[in-house]
N, C-alpha and C positions, 0 to 999 in steps of 0.2 A: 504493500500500500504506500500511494505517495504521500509522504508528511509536508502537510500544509505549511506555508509561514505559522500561523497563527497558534500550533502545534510543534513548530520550533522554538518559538519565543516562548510557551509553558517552560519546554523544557532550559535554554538557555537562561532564562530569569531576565534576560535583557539584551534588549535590541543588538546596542555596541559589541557587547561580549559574543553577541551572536556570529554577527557580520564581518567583525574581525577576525573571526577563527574560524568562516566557514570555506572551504574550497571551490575557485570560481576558474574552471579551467583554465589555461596560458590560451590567450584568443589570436589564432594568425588568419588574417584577409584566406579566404581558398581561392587564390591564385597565385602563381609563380612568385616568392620572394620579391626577387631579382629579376628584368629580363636582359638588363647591361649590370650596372650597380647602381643603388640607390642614392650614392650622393647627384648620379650625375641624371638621373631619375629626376630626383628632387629640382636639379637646378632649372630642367628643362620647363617646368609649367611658368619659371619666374624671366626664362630670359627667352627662349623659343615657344615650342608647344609638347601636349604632353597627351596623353589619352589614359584613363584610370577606369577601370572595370569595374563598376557596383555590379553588377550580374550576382553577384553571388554572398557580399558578407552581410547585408543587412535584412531584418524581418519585414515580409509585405503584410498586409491586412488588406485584403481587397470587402468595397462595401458598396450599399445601395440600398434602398428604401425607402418612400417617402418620408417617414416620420425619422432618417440619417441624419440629416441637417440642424432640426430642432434639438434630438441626443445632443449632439458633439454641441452644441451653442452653450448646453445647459451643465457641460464638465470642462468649457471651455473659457476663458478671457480672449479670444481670438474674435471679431466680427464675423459675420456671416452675410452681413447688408448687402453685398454685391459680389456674394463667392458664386462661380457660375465656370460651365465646361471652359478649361483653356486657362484656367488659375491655377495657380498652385500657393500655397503660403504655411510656413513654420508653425503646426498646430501645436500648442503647450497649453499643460492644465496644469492644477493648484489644489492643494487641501482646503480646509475650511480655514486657517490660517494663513492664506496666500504664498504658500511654500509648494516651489516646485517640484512635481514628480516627474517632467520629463519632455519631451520633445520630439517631432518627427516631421516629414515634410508630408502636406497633403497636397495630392494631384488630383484636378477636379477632370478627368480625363471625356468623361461622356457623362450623357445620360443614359440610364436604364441600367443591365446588372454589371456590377463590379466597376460601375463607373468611376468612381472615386478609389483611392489604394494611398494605405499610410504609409507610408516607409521607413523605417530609423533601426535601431537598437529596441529590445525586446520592454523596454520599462514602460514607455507609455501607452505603447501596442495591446497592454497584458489589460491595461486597465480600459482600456478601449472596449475590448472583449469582453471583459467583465461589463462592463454598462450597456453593451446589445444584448446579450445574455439574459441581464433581466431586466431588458425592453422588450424582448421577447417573451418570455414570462411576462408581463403585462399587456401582449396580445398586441405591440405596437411593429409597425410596418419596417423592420431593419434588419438585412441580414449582413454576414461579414465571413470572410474564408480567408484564414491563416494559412499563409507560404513564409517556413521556416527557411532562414541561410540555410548554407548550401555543405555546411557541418551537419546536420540535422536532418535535412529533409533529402529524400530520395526522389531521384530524376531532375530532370532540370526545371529553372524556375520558368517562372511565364513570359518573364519579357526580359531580352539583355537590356544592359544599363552599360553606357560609355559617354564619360565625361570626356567634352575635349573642351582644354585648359589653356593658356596663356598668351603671351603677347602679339603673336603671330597666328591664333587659334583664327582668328576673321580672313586671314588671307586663306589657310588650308581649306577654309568655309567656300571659300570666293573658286577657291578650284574647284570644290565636289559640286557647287551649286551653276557650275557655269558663268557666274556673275556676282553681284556685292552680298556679302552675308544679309541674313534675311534681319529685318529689322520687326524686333520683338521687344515690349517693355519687359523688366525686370520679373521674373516669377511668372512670367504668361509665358501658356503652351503653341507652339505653331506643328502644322502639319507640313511635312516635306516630301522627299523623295531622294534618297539617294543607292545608287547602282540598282535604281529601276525598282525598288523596293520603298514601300510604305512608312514615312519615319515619323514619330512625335520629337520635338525637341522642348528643354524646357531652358527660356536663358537663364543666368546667374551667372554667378562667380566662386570659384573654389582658392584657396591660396594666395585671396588679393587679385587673382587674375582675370578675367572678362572671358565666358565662354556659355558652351551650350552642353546640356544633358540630352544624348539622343537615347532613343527608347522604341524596342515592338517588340514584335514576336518571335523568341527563341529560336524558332529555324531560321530566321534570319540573321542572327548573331555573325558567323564566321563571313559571311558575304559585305557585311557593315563595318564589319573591323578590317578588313582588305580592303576596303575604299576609302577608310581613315585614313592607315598608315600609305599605304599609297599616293593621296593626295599629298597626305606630309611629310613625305620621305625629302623635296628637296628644302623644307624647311628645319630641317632637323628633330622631326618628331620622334618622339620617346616614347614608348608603354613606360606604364609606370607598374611598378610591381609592392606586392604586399609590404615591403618595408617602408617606402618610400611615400606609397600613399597614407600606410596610419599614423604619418606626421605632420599631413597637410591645415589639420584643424588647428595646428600651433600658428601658422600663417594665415589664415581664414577668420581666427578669433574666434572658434565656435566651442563651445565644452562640451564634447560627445557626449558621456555618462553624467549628468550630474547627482548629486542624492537624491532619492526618492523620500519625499515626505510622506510614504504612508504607513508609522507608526503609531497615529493618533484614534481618538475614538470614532472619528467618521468612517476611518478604514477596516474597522473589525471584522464586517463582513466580507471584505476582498481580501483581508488577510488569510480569511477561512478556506477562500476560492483559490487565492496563490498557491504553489507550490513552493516550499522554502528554496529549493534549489534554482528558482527562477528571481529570488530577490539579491543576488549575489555576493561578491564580498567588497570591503572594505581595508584598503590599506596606506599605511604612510603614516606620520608621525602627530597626527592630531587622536589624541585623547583622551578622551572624555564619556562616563557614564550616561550624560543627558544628550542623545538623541537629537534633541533640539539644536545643538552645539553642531549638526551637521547639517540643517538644512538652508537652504538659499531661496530668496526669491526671486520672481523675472529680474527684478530690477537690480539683483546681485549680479544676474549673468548674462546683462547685456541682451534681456528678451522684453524690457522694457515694451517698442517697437510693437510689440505685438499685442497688446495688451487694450482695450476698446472697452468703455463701461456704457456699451449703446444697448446691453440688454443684462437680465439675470444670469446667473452662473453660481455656482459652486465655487464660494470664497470670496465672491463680491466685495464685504465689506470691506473684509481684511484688509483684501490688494489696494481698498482704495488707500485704506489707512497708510498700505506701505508707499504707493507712490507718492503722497504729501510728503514724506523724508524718507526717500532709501537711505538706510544705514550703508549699503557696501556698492563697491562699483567693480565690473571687470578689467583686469589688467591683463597686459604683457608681463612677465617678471626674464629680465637679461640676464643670466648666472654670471657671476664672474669667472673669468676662467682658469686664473690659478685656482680656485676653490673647486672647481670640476678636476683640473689638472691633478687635484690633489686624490681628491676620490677616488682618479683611476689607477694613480699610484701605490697609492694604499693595498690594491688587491696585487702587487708583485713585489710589496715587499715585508718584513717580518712585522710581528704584531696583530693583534684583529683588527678587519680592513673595515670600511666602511662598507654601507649597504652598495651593491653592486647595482653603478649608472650604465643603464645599457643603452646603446645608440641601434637606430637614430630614436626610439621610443624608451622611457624608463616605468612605464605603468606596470604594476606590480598586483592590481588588483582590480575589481569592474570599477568603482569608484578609488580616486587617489585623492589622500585628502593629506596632507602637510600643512602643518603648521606655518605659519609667515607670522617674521616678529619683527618689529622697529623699536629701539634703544629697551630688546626685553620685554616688549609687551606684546601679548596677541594681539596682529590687527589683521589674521584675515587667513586665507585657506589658498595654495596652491594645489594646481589639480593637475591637468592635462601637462608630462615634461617631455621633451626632446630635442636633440639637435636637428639646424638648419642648415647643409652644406650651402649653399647662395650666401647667405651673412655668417658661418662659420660661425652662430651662436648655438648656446646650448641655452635652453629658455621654458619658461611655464605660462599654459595660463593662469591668473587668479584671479579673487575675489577679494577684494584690501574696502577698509573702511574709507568710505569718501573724503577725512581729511587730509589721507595720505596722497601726495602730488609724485605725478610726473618726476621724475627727476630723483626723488628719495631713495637711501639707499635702506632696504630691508635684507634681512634673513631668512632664508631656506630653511628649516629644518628636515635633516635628511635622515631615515630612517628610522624603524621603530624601535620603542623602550615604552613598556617590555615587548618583545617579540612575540608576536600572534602564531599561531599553533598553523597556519594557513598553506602548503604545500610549496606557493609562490614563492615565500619569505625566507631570506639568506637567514637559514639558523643560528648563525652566529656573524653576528657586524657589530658596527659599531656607531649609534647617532651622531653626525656633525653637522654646523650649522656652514650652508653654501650663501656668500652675500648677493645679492640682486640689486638689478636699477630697474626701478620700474617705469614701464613705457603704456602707450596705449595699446586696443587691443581692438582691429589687426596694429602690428607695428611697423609695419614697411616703412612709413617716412620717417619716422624716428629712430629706429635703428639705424640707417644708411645714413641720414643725416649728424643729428644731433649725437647722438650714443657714441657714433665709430668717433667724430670728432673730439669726443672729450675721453678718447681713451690713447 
């Protein structure tokens, strides 16, 4: 029998002690690492163009039904006034406390079945499910069909996904399309056509860089990726391979996992629903017995944006209360790099080393939570680390309290005391604190500018 969350935390006595010691698989993209190396991977989305395969690591929720719309408005802070086929936008919900559980992209692709499909990481997806679930138990018009990554699920998914990224991604456009890249606002879907085949594209930007998400039907996948790299072979196009793409969100400014705030009493009954092994783990050098101490809201993580009080929702008043004074704002955090340089020393010479910094990603757990201190004092949580070969940084995202500026130099704390029981975790390291200068988040102009000059 699967033991529920809710029947883990009987037995653990407590959230943290739960989540800290419980085992969240090592997560690699299921595609080729590498398909040259990934520093030169990475450089290509920032100075050429790049091409990055979703096909395969993130969870879909495909949905439809008239009473869809109303559900998701009513777990959501996101608008729905003018959501319609050909949108897509950052769906995020909130406890009753305006603390977030999570995030994904909605594609408003058609109308009729499975028209709509969530996309992201499994935390907001679970509780999605859970709210059709029993909208359907209440006889209301919503159905949804879960396609797991591609770890998980048997046979291929429904539709490939290929991002094509960077500075030169509009000219390789300009080739496959015969003429100027198509001209699409922000988040809106177009319908295309390339190598004679049916395509959705959705624009946006990955890594700071301006491009298009193309998208259809899996047997078309191998025929679409030949007319990608093809087009972009004389512009120097790159696949980008698993290592290189789970570092992009550090340049994007995005926080994949954030904490899931459903520890509270609104969530009892989905904790019931959850299975414990789907609420993952937790690791890094922030802690603390109270739960609370780990959640964030939009406006911690830069989902402000998204956030509309044009109708009711679950958490309403909270989030109003929080947007009148966000306590925290998202940052870039700059490692220093003798303090990196040091870390990685530590592991080749005598003594216990520090916790092991692995490039170009150092997530050690589903959520990464560090500690961030200025003159000793906590002001805030590092999450998402890794290095950047383009700026030859090694860097975090965070969430610092808003009186901390630009410029301030803070603390890392790097690794755990006392060490969680967790499979991930170097059993034996040693906590040190790495200094940071914090920038904005994305930081592209203030890295390349500001930062490299004052170093």
């Amino acid at each position: 029998m699967t033991e529920s969350l809710a029947q883990a935390l009987d037995r653990a006595g407590n959230p943290v002690e739960l989540l800290r010691n419980q085992n969240w698989p090592a997560f690699t993209f299921p595609v080729a690492p590498e398909f040259t190396n990934w520093r030169d991977e990475q450089r290509a989305w920032s100075t050429t163009v790049a091409v990055m395969d979703q096909s395969h690591h993130m969870t879909q929720l495909f949905l439809d039904g008239a009473d869809l719309i109303p559900l998701l408005g009513s777990i959501s802070p996101n608008t729905f006034a003018t959501f319609r086929p050909g949108v897509a936008k950052q769906l995020i919900s909130v406890n009753k406390d305006g603390y977030v559980i999570g995030d994904g992209i909605l594609f408003y692709n058609s109308e009729g079945p499975e028209g709509l499909v969530l996309i992201g990481h499994h935390i907001l997806i679970d509780w999605v499910r859970y709210n059709v679930e029993k909208a359907q138990a209440e006889g209301k018009d919503v159905r949804s069909r879960l396609e797991a990554n591609s770890h998980m699920r048997q046979g291929p998914p429904t539709f490939y996904r290929y991002q094509l990224q960077g500075p030169k991604a509009d000219e390789v456009m300009e080739k496959l399309f015969g003429g100027p890249a198509p001209e699409l606002k922000f988040f809106h879907i177009g319908d295309f056509e390339i190598a004679g085949r049916p395509v959705k594209g959705l624009r946006h930007g990955m890594a700071g860089q301006p491009g298009f998400e193309f998208y259809g039907p899996w047997e078309d996948n191998e025929i679409i990726m030949d007319a990608l790299m093809s087009a972009g072979e004389e512009f120097g196009i790159r696949r980008v391979g698993a290592k290189a793409y789970s570092s992009s969100p550090l340049e994007s400014g995005w926080v994949p996992t954030p904490f899931p705030a459903i520890f509270d009493e609104d969530f009892a009954e989905y904790r019931e629903w959850l299975p414990a092994a789907r609420a993952g783990s937790v690791a890094g050098s922030l802690h603390s017995d109270d739960i609370h101490d780990f959640y964030m809201t939009p406006y911690d993580l830069g989902l402000g944006r998204s956030v509309k009080f044009d109708h009711e929702f679950h958490g309403r008043a909270a989030l109003e209360k929080h947007a009148e004074s966000p306590r925290r704002r998202k940052v870039t955090l700059l490692w220093n790099a003798d303090d990196v340089a040091a870390v990685v020393k530590s592991q080749v010479e005598p003594g216990t080393p520090a916790k092991f910094l692995d490039f170009p990603k150092a997530r050690y757990g589903l959520y990464q939570m560090d500690e961030v201190r200025k003159d000793g004092k906590l002001v805030g949580i590092s999450t998402d680390a890794g290095y950047v070969a383009h700026d030859q940084l090694y860097m975090s995202l965070a969430t610092l309290d808003v009186d901390v500026q630009d410029g301030d130099e803070v603390e890392v704390v790097w690794g755990e005391d006392p060490i969680s029981r967790k499979d991930s975790v170097d059993a034996v390291h040693r906590q040190v604190n790495i200094r940071a200068t914090v920038a904005p988040a994305p930081y592209h102009d203030y890295a390349r500018t500001v930062y490299r000059s004052d170093q």
